[in-house]
C-alpha positions in Angstrom: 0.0 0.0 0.0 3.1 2.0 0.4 3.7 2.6 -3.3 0.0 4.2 -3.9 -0.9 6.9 -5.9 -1.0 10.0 -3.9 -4.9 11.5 -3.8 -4.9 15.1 -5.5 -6.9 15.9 -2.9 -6.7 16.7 1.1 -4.4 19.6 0.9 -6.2 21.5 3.5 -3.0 20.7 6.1 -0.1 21.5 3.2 3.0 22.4 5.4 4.2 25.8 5.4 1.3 27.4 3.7 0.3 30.5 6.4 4.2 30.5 6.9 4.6 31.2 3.2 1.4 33.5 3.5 2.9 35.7 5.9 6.4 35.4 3.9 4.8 37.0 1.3 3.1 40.0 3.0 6.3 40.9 5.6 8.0 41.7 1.2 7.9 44.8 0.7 7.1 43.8 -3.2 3.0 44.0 -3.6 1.4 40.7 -5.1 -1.9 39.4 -5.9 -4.7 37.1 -5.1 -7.3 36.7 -7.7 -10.9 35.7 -6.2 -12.5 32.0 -6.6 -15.7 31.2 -5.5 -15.3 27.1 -6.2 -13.1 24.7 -7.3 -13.0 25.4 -10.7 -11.4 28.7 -10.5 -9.3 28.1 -7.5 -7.7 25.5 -9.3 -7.0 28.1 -12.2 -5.7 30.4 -9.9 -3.1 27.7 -8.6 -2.4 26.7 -12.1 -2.0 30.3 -13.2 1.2 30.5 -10.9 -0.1 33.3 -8.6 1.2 33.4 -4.6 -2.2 33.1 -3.0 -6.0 32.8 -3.6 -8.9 35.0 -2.3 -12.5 33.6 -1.8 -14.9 35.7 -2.0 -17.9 35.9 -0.1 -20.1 37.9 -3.1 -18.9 35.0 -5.3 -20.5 32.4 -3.5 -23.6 34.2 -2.3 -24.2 34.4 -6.2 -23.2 30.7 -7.0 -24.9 29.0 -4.2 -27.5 31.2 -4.0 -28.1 33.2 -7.0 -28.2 36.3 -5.0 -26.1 39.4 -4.5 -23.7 39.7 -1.7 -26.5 40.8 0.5 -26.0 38.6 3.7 -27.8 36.5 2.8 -24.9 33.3 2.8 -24.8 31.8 6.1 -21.4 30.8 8.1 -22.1 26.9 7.2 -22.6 27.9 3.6 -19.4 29.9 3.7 -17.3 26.9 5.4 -18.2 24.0 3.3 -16.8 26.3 0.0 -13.8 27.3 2.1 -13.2 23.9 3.1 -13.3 22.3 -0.4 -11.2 25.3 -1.7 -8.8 24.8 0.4 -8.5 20.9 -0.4 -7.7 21.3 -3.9 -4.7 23.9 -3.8 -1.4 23.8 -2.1 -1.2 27.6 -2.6 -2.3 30.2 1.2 -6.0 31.0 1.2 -7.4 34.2 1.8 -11.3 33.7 3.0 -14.1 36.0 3.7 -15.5 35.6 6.8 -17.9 38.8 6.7 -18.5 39.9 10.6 -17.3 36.9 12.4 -21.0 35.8 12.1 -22.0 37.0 14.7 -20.6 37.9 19.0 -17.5 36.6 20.4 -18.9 33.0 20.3 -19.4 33.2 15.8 -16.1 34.7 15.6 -14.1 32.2 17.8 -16.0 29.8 16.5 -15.9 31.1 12.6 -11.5 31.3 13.0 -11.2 27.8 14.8 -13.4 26.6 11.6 -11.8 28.3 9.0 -8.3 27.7 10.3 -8.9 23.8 10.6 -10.0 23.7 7.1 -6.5 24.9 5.6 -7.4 28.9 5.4 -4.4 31.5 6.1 -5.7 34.5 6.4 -9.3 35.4 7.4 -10.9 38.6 6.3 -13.1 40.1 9.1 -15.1 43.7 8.7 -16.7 45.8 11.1 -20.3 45.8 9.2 -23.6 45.2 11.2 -25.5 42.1 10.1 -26.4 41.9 7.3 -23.7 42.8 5.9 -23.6 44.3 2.2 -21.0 44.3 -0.7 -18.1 47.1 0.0 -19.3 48.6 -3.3 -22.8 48.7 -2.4 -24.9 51.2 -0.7 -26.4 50.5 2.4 -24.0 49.3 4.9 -24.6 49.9 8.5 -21.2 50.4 10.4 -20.8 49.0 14.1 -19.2 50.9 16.7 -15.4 50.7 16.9 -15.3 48.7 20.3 -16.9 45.6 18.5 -15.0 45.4 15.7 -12.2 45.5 18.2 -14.0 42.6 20.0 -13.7 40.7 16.8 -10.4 41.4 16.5 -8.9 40.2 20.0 -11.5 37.2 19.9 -9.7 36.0 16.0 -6.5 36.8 17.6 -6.9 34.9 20.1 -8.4 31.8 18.7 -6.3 31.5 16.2 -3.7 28.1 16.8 -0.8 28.9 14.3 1.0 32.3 14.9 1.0 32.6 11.2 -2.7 32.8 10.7 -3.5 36.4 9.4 -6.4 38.7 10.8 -6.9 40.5 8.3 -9.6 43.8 9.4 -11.7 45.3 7.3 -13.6 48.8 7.8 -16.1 49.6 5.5 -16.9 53.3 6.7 -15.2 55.3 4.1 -18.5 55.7 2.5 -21.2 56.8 5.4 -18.1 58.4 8.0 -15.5 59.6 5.6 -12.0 58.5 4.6 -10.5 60.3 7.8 -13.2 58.5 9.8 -12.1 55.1 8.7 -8.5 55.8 9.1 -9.0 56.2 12.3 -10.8 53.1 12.5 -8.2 51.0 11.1 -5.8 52.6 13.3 -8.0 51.2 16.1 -7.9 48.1 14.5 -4.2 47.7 14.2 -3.5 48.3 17.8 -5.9 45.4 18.8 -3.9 43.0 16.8 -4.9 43.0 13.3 -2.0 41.7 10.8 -3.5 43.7 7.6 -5.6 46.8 7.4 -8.0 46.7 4.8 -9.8 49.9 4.1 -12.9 49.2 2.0 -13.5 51.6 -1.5 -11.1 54.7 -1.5 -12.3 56.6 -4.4 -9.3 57.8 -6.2 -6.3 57.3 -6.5 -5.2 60.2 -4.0 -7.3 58.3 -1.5 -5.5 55.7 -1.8 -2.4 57.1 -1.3 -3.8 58.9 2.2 -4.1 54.9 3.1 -0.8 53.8 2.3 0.8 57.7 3.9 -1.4 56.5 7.0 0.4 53.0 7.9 3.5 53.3 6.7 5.5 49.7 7.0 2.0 48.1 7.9 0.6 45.5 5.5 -2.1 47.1 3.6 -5.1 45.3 1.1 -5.8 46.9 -2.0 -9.4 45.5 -3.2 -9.4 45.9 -7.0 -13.6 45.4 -8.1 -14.1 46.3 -11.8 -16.8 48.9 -12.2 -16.5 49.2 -8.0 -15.3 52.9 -6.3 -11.7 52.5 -6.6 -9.9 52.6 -9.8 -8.4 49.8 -10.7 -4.2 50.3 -10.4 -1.6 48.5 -11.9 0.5 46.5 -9.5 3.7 48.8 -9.7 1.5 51.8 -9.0 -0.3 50.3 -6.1 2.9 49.0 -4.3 4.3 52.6 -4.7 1.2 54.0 -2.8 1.7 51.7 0.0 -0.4 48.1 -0.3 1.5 44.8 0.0 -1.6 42.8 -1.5 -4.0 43.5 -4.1 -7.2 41.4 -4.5 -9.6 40.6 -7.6 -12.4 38.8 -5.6 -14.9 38.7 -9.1 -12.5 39.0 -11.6 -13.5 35.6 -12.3 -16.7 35.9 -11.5 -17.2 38.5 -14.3 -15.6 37.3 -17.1 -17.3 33.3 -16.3 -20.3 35.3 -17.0 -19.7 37.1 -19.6 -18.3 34.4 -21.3 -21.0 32.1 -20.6 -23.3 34.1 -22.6 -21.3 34.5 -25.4 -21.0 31.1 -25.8 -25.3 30.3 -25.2 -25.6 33.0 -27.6 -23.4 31.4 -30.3 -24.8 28.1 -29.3 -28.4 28.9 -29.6 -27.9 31.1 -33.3 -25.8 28.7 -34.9 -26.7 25.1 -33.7 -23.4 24.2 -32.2 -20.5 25.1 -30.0 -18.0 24.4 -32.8 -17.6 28.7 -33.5 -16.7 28.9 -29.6 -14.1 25.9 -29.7 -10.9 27.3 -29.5 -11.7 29.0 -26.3 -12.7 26.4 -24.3 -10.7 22.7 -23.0 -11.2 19.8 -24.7 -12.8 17.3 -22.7 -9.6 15.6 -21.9 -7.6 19.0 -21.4 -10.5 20.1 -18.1 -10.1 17.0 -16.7 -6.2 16.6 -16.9 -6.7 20.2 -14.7 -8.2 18.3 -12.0 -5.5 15.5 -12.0 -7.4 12.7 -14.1 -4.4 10.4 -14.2 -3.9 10.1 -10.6 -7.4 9.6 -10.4 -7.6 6.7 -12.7 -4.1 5.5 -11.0 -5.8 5.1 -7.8 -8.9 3.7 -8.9 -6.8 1.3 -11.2 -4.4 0.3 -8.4 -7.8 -0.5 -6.5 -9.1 -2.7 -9.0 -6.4 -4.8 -9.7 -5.8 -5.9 -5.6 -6.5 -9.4 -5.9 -10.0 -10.6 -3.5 -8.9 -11.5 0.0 
Protein backbone atom coordinates (compact mmCIF):
# COMPACT_ATOMS: atom_id res chain seq x y z
CA UNK A 1 0.00 0.00 0.00
CA UNK A 2 3.12 1.95 0.36
CA UNK A 3 3.70 2.57 -3.32
CA UNK A 4 0.01 4.16 -3.86
CA UNK A 5 -0.89 6.85 -5.90
CA UNK A 6 -1.04 10.01 -3.87
CA UNK A 7 -4.92 11.55 -3.75
CA UNK A 8 -4.93 15.06 -5.54
CA UNK A 9 -6.90 15.89 -2.93
CA UNK A 10 -6.73 16.69 1.10
CA UNK A 11 -4.39 19.59 0.93
CA UNK A 12 -6.21 21.49 3.55
CA UNK A 13 -2.96 20.71 6.10
CA UNK A 14 -0.08 21.46 3.20
CA UNK A 15 3.02 22.37 5.43
CA UNK A 16 4.16 25.84 5.42
CA UNK A 17 1.30 27.40 3.66
CA UNK A 18 0.33 30.50 6.41
CA UNK A 19 4.19 30.54 6.86
CA UNK A 20 4.61 31.18 3.24
CA UNK A 21 1.44 33.48 3.55
CA UNK A 22 2.95 35.71 5.91
CA UNK A 23 6.41 35.40 3.95
CA UNK A 24 4.84 37.05 1.32
CA UNK A 25 3.06 40.01 3.04
CA UNK A 26 6.34 40.92 5.61
CA UNK A 27 8.04 41.67 1.22
CA UNK A 28 7.92 44.82 0.74
CA UNK A 29 7.05 43.77 -3.22
CA UNK A 30 2.96 44.04 -3.55
CA UNK A 31 1.39 40.66 -5.12
CA UNK A 32 -1.89 39.39 -5.93
CA UNK A 33 -4.67 37.06 -5.06
CA UNK A 34 -7.31 36.67 -7.71
CA UNK A 35 -10.89 35.73 -6.20
CA UNK A 36 -12.48 32.01 -6.60
CA UNK A 37 -15.67 31.18 -5.52
CA UNK A 38 -15.35 27.10 -6.23
CA UNK A 39 -13.08 24.74 -7.31
CA UNK A 40 -13.04 25.40 -10.66
CA UNK A 41 -11.42 28.73 -10.47
CA UNK A 42 -9.31 28.13 -7.55
CA UNK A 43 -7.68 25.54 -9.30
CA UNK A 44 -7.03 28.08 -12.15
CA UNK A 45 -5.71 30.43 -9.92
CA UNK A 46 -3.08 27.68 -8.62
CA UNK A 47 -2.36 26.69 -12.08
CA UNK A 48 -2.02 30.33 -13.17
CA UNK A 49 1.19 30.54 -10.93
CA UNK A 50 -0.06 33.34 -8.56
CA UNK A 51 1.18 33.35 -4.60
CA UNK A 52 -2.19 33.07 -2.98
CA UNK A 53 -5.97 32.80 -3.63
CA UNK A 54 -8.93 35.03 -2.27
CA UNK A 55 -12.55 33.58 -1.84
CA UNK A 56 -14.86 35.72 -2.00
CA UNK A 57 -17.94 35.87 -0.14
CA UNK A 58 -20.11 37.92 -3.12
CA UNK A 59 -18.93 35.03 -5.33
CA UNK A 60 -20.45 32.45 -3.50
CA UNK A 61 -23.56 34.18 -2.33
CA UNK A 62 -24.25 34.42 -6.18
CA UNK A 63 -23.15 30.67 -6.96
CA UNK A 64 -24.88 29.00 -4.21
CA UNK A 65 -27.54 31.19 -3.98
CA UNK A 66 -28.12 33.15 -7.00
CA UNK A 67 -28.17 36.32 -5.00
CA UNK A 68 -26.09 39.36 -4.51
CA UNK A 69 -23.69 39.68 -1.70
CA UNK A 70 -26.45 40.84 0.49
CA UNK A 71 -26.00 38.61 3.75
CA UNK A 72 -27.76 36.50 2.80
CA UNK A 73 -24.94 33.29 2.83
CA UNK A 74 -24.77 31.81 6.08
CA UNK A 75 -21.42 30.78 8.08
CA UNK A 76 -22.05 26.92 7.23
CA UNK A 77 -22.60 27.92 3.59
CA UNK A 78 -19.42 29.91 3.69
CA UNK A 79 -17.28 26.94 5.44
CA UNK A 80 -18.21 23.98 3.32
CA UNK A 81 -16.78 26.30 0.01
CA UNK A 82 -13.78 27.28 2.08
CA UNK A 83 -13.17 23.85 3.15
CA UNK A 84 -13.30 22.25 -0.40
CA UNK A 85 -11.22 25.31 -1.68
CA UNK A 86 -8.79 24.84 0.40
CA UNK A 87 -8.53 20.94 -0.36
CA UNK A 88 -7.71 21.32 -3.94
CA UNK A 89 -4.67 23.91 -3.76
CA UNK A 90 -1.39 23.82 -2.14
CA UNK A 91 -1.18 27.65 -2.57
CA UNK A 92 -2.34 30.23 1.19
CA UNK A 93 -5.95 31.00 1.18
CA UNK A 94 -7.41 34.22 1.83
CA UNK A 95 -11.25 33.71 3.01
CA UNK A 96 -14.07 36.02 3.73
CA UNK A 97 -15.47 35.62 6.77
CA UNK A 98 -17.91 38.83 6.71
CA UNK A 99 -18.54 39.92 10.59
CA UNK A 100 -17.31 36.86 12.36
CA UNK A 101 -20.99 35.85 12.13
CA UNK A 102 -22.02 36.98 14.75
CA UNK A 103 -20.62 37.89 19.00
CA UNK A 104 -17.53 36.64 20.42
CA UNK A 105 -18.86 32.96 20.34
CA UNK A 106 -19.38 33.17 15.79
CA UNK A 107 -16.06 34.75 15.63
CA UNK A 108 -14.07 32.16 17.78
CA UNK A 109 -16.01 29.82 16.48
CA UNK A 110 -15.88 31.07 12.61
CA UNK A 111 -11.48 31.34 13.00
CA UNK A 112 -11.20 27.78 14.77
CA UNK A 113 -13.36 26.64 11.64
CA UNK A 114 -11.79 28.31 9.04
CA UNK A 115 -8.28 27.73 10.28
CA UNK A 116 -8.93 23.85 10.63
CA UNK A 117 -9.98 23.73 7.07
CA UNK A 118 -6.52 24.92 5.60
CA UNK A 119 -7.39 28.88 5.43
CA UNK A 120 -4.36 31.49 6.13
CA UNK A 121 -5.75 34.54 6.36
CA UNK A 122 -9.29 35.40 7.42
CA UNK A 123 -10.88 38.65 6.30
CA UNK A 124 -13.13 40.10 9.09
CA UNK A 125 -15.11 43.67 8.72
CA UNK A 126 -16.71 45.80 11.10
CA UNK A 127 -20.32 45.78 9.23
CA UNK A 128 -23.59 45.20 11.18
CA UNK A 129 -25.50 42.08 10.14
CA UNK A 130 -26.39 41.88 7.34
CA UNK A 131 -23.71 42.81 5.87
CA UNK A 132 -23.61 44.26 2.22
CA UNK A 133 -20.98 44.33 -0.70
CA UNK A 134 -18.08 47.14 0.05
CA UNK A 135 -19.32 48.62 -3.25
CA UNK A 136 -22.83 48.72 -2.37
CA UNK A 137 -24.91 51.18 -0.70
CA UNK A 138 -26.36 50.54 2.39
CA UNK A 139 -23.99 49.35 4.88
CA UNK A 140 -24.63 49.88 8.46
CA UNK A 141 -21.16 50.41 10.44
CA UNK A 142 -20.79 48.97 14.08
CA UNK A 143 -19.25 50.87 16.69
CA UNK A 144 -15.44 50.68 16.90
CA UNK A 145 -15.27 48.69 20.28
CA UNK A 146 -16.94 45.63 18.52
CA UNK A 147 -14.96 45.44 15.73
CA UNK A 148 -12.19 45.53 18.20
CA UNK A 149 -14.01 42.58 20.03
CA UNK A 150 -13.73 40.70 16.79
CA UNK A 151 -10.43 41.43 16.48
CA UNK A 152 -8.90 40.19 20.05
CA UNK A 153 -11.46 37.25 19.87
CA UNK A 154 -9.69 36.00 15.97
CA UNK A 155 -6.48 36.85 17.63
CA UNK A 156 -6.92 34.91 20.13
CA UNK A 157 -8.44 31.77 18.65
CA UNK A 158 -6.27 31.45 16.22
CA UNK A 159 -3.66 28.06 16.83
CA UNK A 160 -0.77 28.94 14.32
CA UNK A 161 1.01 32.30 14.93
CA UNK A 162 1.04 32.57 11.19
CA UNK A 163 -2.69 32.77 10.70
CA UNK A 164 -3.51 36.44 9.39
CA UNK A 165 -6.41 38.71 10.76
CA UNK A 166 -6.92 40.48 8.29
CA UNK A 167 -9.62 43.75 9.38
CA UNK A 168 -11.66 45.34 7.26
CA UNK A 169 -13.57 48.76 7.75
CA UNK A 170 -16.06 49.63 5.53
CA UNK A 171 -16.94 53.30 6.66
CA UNK A 172 -15.24 55.31 4.11
CA UNK A 173 -18.51 55.72 2.47
CA UNK A 174 -21.21 56.83 5.41
CA UNK A 175 -18.07 58.42 8.00
CA UNK A 176 -15.47 59.60 5.60
CA UNK A 177 -11.96 58.50 4.64
CA UNK A 178 -10.47 60.34 7.82
CA UNK A 179 -13.18 58.49 9.80
CA UNK A 180 -12.12 55.14 8.66
CA UNK A 181 -8.50 55.78 9.05
CA UNK A 182 -8.97 56.20 12.35
CA UNK A 183 -10.76 53.08 12.48
CA UNK A 184 -8.16 50.97 11.08
CA UNK A 185 -5.79 52.65 13.33
CA UNK A 186 -8.03 51.17 16.10
CA UNK A 187 -7.86 48.12 14.51
CA UNK A 188 -4.19 47.69 14.19
CA UNK A 189 -3.48 48.30 17.78
CA UNK A 190 -5.92 45.37 18.78
CA UNK A 191 -3.92 42.97 16.78
CA UNK A 192 -4.88 43.03 13.34
CA UNK A 193 -2.01 41.68 10.83
CA UNK A 194 -3.54 43.71 7.63
CA UNK A 195 -5.55 46.79 7.44
CA UNK A 196 -8.01 46.75 4.79
CA UNK A 197 -9.75 49.92 4.07
CA UNK A 198 -12.89 49.21 1.99
CA UNK A 199 -13.47 51.56 -1.54
CA UNK A 200 -11.09 54.70 -1.46
CA UNK A 201 -12.29 56.62 -4.37
CA UNK A 202 -9.35 57.77 -6.21
CA UNK A 203 -6.34 57.25 -6.48
CA UNK A 204 -5.21 60.19 -4.01
CA UNK A 205 -7.31 58.32 -1.49
CA UNK A 206 -5.53 55.66 -1.81
CA UNK A 207 -2.35 57.09 -1.25
CA UNK A 208 -3.76 58.92 2.16
CA UNK A 209 -4.07 54.94 3.07
CA UNK A 210 -0.76 53.83 2.34
CA UNK A 211 0.83 57.69 3.90
CA UNK A 212 -1.41 56.49 7.00
CA UNK A 213 0.36 52.99 7.86
CA UNK A 214 3.49 53.31 6.73
CA UNK A 215 5.48 49.65 7.00
CA UNK A 216 1.96 48.08 7.90
CA UNK A 217 0.56 45.47 5.50
CA UNK A 218 -2.06 47.11 3.63
CA UNK A 219 -5.14 45.30 1.09
CA UNK A 220 -5.85 46.89 -2.05
CA UNK A 221 -9.38 45.51 -3.19
CA UNK A 222 -9.44 45.93 -7.00
CA UNK A 223 -13.62 45.42 -8.13
CA UNK A 224 -14.14 46.33 -11.82
CA UNK A 225 -16.78 48.88 -12.17
CA UNK A 226 -16.46 49.22 -8.03
CA UNK A 227 -15.34 52.85 -6.31
CA UNK A 228 -11.66 52.45 -6.63
CA UNK A 229 -9.86 52.64 -9.77
CA UNK A 230 -8.39 49.76 -10.74
CA UNK A 231 -4.19 50.32 -10.36
CA UNK A 232 -1.61 48.46 -11.91
CA UNK A 233 0.46 46.52 -9.50
CA UNK A 234 3.72 48.78 -9.66
CA UNK A 235 1.55 51.76 -9.04
CA UNK A 236 -0.31 50.26 -6.11
CA UNK A 237 2.90 49.02 -4.35
CA UNK A 238 4.35 52.56 -4.69
CA UNK A 239 1.19 53.96 -2.77
CA UNK A 240 1.74 51.67 0.03
CA UNK A 241 -0.35 48.06 -0.32
CA UNK A 242 1.51 44.78 -0.02
CA UNK A 243 -1.57 42.78 -1.45
CA UNK A 244 -4.01 43.53 -4.09
CA UNK A 245 -7.16 41.36 -4.46
CA UNK A 246 -9.64 40.61 -7.61
CA UNK A 247 -12.39 38.80 -5.62
CA UNK A 248 -14.90 38.74 -9.10
CA UNK A 249 -12.49 38.98 -11.57
CA UNK A 250 -13.47 35.56 -12.35
CA UNK A 251 -16.73 35.87 -11.53
CA UNK A 252 -17.16 38.49 -14.26
CA UNK A 253 -15.61 37.30 -17.09
CA UNK A 254 -17.30 33.35 -16.34
CA UNK A 255 -20.35 35.26 -16.96
CA UNK A 256 -19.74 37.07 -19.65
CA UNK A 257 -18.30 34.42 -21.32
CA UNK A 258 -20.97 32.09 -20.58
CA UNK A 259 -23.29 34.13 -22.63
CA UNK A 260 -21.29 34.54 -25.38
CA UNK A 261 -21.01 31.06 -25.84
CA UNK A 262 -25.33 30.31 -25.23
CA UNK A 263 -25.56 33.01 -27.62
CA UNK A 264 -23.37 31.40 -30.32
CA UNK A 265 -24.81 28.09 -29.31
CA UNK A 266 -28.42 28.91 -29.60
CA UNK A 267 -27.89 31.06 -33.35
CA UNK A 268 -25.78 28.68 -34.88
CA UNK A 269 -26.70 25.12 -33.70
CA UNK A 270 -23.40 24.23 -32.23
CA UNK A 271 -20.53 25.08 -30.05
CA UNK A 272 -18.01 24.42 -32.82
CA UNK A 273 -17.59 28.75 -33.53
CA UNK A 274 -16.66 28.87 -29.59
CA UNK A 275 -14.12 25.89 -29.65
CA UNK A 276 -10.91 27.31 -29.51
CA UNK A 277 -11.65 28.99 -26.32
CA UNK A 278 -12.69 26.36 -24.29
CA UNK A 279 -10.73 22.73 -23.04
CA UNK A 280 -11.15 19.81 -24.67
CA UNK A 281 -12.76 17.29 -22.65
CA UNK A 282 -9.60 15.56 -21.90
CA UNK A 283 -7.60 19.04 -21.41
CA UNK A 284 -10.49 20.15 -18.12
CA UNK A 285 -10.10 16.98 -16.73
CA UNK A 286 -6.23 16.63 -16.89
CA UNK A 287 -6.65 20.21 -14.68
CA UNK A 288 -8.25 18.29 -12.03
CA UNK A 289 -5.47 15.49 -12.05
CA UNK A 290 -7.45 12.70 -14.07
CA UNK A 291 -4.37 10.37 -14.21
CA UNK A 292 -3.87 10.13 -10.57
CA UNK A 293 -7.40 9.65 -10.43
CA UNK A 294 -7.58 6.70 -12.65
CA UNK A 295 -4.13 5.53 -11.01
CA UNK A 296 -5.79 5.13 -7.83
CA UNK A 297 -8.93 3.66 -8.87
CA UNK A 298 -6.78 1.33 -11.23
CA UNK A 299 -4.41 0.29 -8.38
CA UNK A 300 -7.84 -0.53 -6.51
CA UNK A 301 -9.10 -2.73 -8.97
CA UNK A 302 -6.39 -4.78 -9.67
CA UNK A 303 -5.81 -5.91 -5.57
CA UNK A 304 -6.50 -9.40 -5.89
CA UNK A 305 -9.97 -10.64 -3.49
CA UNK A 306 -8.85 -11.47 0.02
Amino acid sequence: MDNAPKLPIGMADAPGRHRRLRDLLNDQKLFLAPGAFDCLGARLVEASGFPALYVTGAGVSISTMGAPDLGAVSFAEMLDRVRRICDVVSIPVIADGDTGYGGPINVIRTVREYERAGVSAIQIEDQEWPKKCGHEPGRVIAPVETMVMRIRAAIETRRDPDFVVIARTDARAGEGLDAAIARAKAYRDAGADVIFVESPQSEAELEQVGRAFPGVPLLANMVEGGKTPILPAEQLQALGFRLAIYPNALTRLFAKAGMEMLASLKETGSSNAMASRMYSHGELWSLFDNATWRALEDRYLRLPAE
